[in-house]
C-alpha positions in Angstrom: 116.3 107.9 108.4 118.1 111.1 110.3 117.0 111.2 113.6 119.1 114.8 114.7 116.0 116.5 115.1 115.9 119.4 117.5 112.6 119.0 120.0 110.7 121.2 117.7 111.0 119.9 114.7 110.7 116.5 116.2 107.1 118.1 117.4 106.1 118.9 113.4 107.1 115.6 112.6 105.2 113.5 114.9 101.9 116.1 114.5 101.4 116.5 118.4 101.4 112.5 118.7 103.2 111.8 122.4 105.1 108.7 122.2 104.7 106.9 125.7 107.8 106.2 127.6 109.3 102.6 127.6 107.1 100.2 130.3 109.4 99.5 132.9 109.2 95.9 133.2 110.9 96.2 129.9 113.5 98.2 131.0 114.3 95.9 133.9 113.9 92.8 131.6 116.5 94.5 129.2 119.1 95.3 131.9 119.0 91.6 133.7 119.3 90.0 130.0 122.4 92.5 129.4 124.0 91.0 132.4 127.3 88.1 131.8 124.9 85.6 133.5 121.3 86.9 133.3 119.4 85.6 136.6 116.3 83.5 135.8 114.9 83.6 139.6 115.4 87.5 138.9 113.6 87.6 135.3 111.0 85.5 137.1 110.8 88.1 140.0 110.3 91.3 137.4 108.1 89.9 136.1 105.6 88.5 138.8 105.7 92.0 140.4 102.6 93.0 137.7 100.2 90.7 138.4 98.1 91.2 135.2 101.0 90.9 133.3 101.7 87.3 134.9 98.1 86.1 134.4 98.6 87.3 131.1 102.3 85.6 130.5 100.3 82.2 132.3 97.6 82.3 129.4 99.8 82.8 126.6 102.7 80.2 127.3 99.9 77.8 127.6 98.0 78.4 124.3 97.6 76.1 121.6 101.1 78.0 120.0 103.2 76.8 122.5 101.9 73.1 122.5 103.8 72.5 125.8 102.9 69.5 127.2 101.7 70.3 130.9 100.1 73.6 131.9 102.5 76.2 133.1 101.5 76.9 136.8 103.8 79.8 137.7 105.9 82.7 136.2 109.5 80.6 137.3 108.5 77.4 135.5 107.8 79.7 132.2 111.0 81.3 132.3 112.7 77.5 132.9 110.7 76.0 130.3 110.8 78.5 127.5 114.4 80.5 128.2 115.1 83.9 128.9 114.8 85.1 124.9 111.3 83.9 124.3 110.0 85.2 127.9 111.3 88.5 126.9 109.2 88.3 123.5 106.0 87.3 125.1 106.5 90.0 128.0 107.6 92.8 125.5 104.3 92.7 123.4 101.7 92.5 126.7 103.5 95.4 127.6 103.3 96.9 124.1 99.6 96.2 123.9 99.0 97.7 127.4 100.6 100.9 126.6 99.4 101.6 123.5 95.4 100.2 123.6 93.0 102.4 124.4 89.3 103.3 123.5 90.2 104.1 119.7 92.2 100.4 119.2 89.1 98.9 119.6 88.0 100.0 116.5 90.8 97.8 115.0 89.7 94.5 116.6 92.6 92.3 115.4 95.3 94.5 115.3 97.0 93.0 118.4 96.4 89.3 117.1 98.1 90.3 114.1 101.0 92.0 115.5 101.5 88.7 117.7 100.9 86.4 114.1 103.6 88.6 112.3 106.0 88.3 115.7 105.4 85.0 115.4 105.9 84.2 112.1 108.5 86.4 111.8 110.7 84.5 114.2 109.9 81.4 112.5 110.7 82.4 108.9 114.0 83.5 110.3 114.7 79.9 112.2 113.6 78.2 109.1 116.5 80.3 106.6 118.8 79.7 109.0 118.9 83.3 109.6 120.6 84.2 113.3 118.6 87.2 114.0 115.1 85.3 115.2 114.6 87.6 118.6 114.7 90.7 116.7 112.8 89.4 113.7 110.4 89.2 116.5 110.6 92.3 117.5 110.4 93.8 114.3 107.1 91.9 113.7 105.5 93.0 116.8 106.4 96.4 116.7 106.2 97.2 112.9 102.7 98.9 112.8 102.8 100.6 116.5 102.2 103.4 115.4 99.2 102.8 114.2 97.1 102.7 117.3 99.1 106.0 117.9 97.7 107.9 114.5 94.7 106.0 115.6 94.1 108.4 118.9 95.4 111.3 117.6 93.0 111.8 113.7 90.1 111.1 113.3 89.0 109.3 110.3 92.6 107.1 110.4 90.9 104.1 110.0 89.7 104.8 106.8 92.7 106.3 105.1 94.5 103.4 106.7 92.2 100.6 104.9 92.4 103.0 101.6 95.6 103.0 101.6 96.1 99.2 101.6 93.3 98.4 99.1 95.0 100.8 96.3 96.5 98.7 93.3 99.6 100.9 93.2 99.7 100.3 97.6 99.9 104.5 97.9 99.2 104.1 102.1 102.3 106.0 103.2 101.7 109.3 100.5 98.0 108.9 101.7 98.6 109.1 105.4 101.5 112.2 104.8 98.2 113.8 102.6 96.2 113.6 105.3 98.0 113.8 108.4 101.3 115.5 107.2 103.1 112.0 109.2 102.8 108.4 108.8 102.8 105.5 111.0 105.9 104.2 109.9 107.9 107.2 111.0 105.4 107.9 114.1 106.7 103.3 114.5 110.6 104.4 114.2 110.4 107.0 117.2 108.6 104.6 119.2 111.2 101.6 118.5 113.7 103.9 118.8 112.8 105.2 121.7 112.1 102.1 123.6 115.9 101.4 122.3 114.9 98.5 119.9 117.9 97.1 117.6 119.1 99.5 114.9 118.2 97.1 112.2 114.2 97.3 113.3 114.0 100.9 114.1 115.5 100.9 110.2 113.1 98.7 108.4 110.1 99.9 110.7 110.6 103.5 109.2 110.4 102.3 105.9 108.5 99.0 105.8 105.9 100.3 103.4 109.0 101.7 101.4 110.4 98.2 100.8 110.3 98.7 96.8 112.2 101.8 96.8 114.9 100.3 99.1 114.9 96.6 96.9 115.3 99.2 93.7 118.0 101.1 94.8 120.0 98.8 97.1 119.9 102.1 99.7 120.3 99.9 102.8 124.4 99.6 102.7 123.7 96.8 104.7 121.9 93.2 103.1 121.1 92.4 106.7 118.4 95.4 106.5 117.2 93.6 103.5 117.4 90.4 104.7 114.8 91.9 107.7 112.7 93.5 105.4 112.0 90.5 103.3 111.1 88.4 106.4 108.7 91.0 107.5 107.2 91.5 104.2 106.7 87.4 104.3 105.5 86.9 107.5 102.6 90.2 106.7 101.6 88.5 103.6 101.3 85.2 105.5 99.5 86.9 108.5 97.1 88.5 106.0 97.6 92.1 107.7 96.3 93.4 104.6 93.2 91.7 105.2 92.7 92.3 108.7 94.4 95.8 109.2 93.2 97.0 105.0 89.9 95.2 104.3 91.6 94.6 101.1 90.8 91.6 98.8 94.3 91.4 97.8 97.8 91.7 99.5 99.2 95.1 96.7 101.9 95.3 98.3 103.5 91.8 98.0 101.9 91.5 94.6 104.6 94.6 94.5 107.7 93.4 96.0 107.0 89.7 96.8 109.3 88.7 94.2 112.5 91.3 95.6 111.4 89.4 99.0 112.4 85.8 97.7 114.7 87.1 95.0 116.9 88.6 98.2 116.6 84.9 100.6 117.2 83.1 97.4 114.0 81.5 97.9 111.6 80.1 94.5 107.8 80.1 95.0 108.0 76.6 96.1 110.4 77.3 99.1 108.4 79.5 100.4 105.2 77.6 100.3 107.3 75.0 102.3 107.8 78.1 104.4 104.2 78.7 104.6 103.3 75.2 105.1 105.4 74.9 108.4 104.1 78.2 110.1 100.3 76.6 109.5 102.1 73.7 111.0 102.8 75.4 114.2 99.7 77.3 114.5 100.5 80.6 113.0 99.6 82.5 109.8 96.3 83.4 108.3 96.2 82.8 104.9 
């Protein structure tokens, strides 16, 4: 996707949508990890400067996903115990769901557990294929449908085109949201990732994540590492059953779609990925 738009045409493309500026605590977590030798006393300190955010880092290091086996006490032991990368993970969606909730998310009552689930998943589908990129897998997951809690505020009705979309045989969501809205969450996702300077490689795949047919079709990526991101994603939603939760639907379209190009790409038969499957229930993730 070009992104040399001038401000104004930027404007027609995102429909009057504002995209919030990047929280800070993410900015300062991205600068300490950037460092030679990262501080973990200093990641610690960032992050115990919000305390919501703490309280909220406290309650999910010691859920049932994380199986550790004492409770977590204090922000310094979490970032000990689980490293800098998975502190970062946990810290980046809080603050994504804190900046983008408001009154009109509510109306989507598991949209932030299933962002977390496809994260989560994600990240695991990419340790289990061996494949390197398993932080920004998760980042991909958790920030693949932001903007829909951003088309969310700005139209009404969104919620039902949004569930239409994803119970059409022929998965039509992203020509039904330009019908309606003249924009689309996944372009409304790619200027948020992009502007809260996520890796190249998401900001990609989250602009055309419900274009994943067109791209498996026509090989447009250049790059197979955009493919190889695309096919975890679409996994890891099928898994998480976001068509279900975010669609209403009674069937996941879109993988009945491209489900095959997905595995077809990792090299993967039916039977691997059920063994894929089978692990993320095994850790606690997944809805199937």
């Amino acid at each position: 996707m070009s992104t040399g738009l001038n401000d104004e045409q930027l404007k027609r493309v995102l429909q009057g949508i504002s995209i919030p500026p990047q929280p800070q605590v993410m900015v300062d977590l991205h600068m300490e990890q950037a460092m030679p030798e990262p501080d973990m006393g200093r990641i610690a300190q960032i992050i115990s400067q919000d305390v919501g955010l703490s309280a909220a880092v406290l309650k999910f290091v010691n859920s049932a996903y994380y199986g550790l086996p004492r409770k977590i006490s204090s922000i310094q032991q979490a970032v000990m115990m689980l490293g800098i990368n998975s502190i970062s993970n946990i810290v980046n969606g809080l603050a994504v769901k804190s900046e983008l909730s408001d009154g009109a998310i509510e109306e989507l009552h598991n949209f932030w557990d299933n962002a977390m689930d496809v994260a989560s998943v994600c990240s695991s589908i990419a340790n289990q294929i061996g494949f390197k990129y398993q932080d920004e897998c998760y980042a991909l997951g958790l920030f693949h449908n932001a903007g829909v809690p951003l088309m969310m505020s700005r139209f009404d009705g969104y919620k039902s085109v949004l569930e239409q979309g994803y119970q059409t045989y022929d998965f039509e969501l992203t020509d039904m949201e330009n019908k309606a809205f003249r924009t689309n969450h996944s372009v409304v996702g790619y200027y948020l990732a992009k502007s809260w300077a996520l890796p190249k490689a998401c900001c990609y795949v989250i602009a055309h994540h419900h274009r994943a047919q067109k791209l498996f079709n026509e090989r447009i990526a250049g790059d197979s590492k955009y493919l190889t991101f695309m096919s975890i994603l679409k996994m890891a939603e099928h898994i998480s059953a976001t068509y279900k939760l975010l669609g209403k639907a009674p069937e996941d379209y879109e993988w009945q779609l491209i489900g095959h190009h997905a595995l077809e790409h990792l090299e993967l038969t039916e039977y691997d990925f059920e063994g894929i499957i089978d692990t993320c229930r095994e850790q606690g993730i997944g809805n199937m």
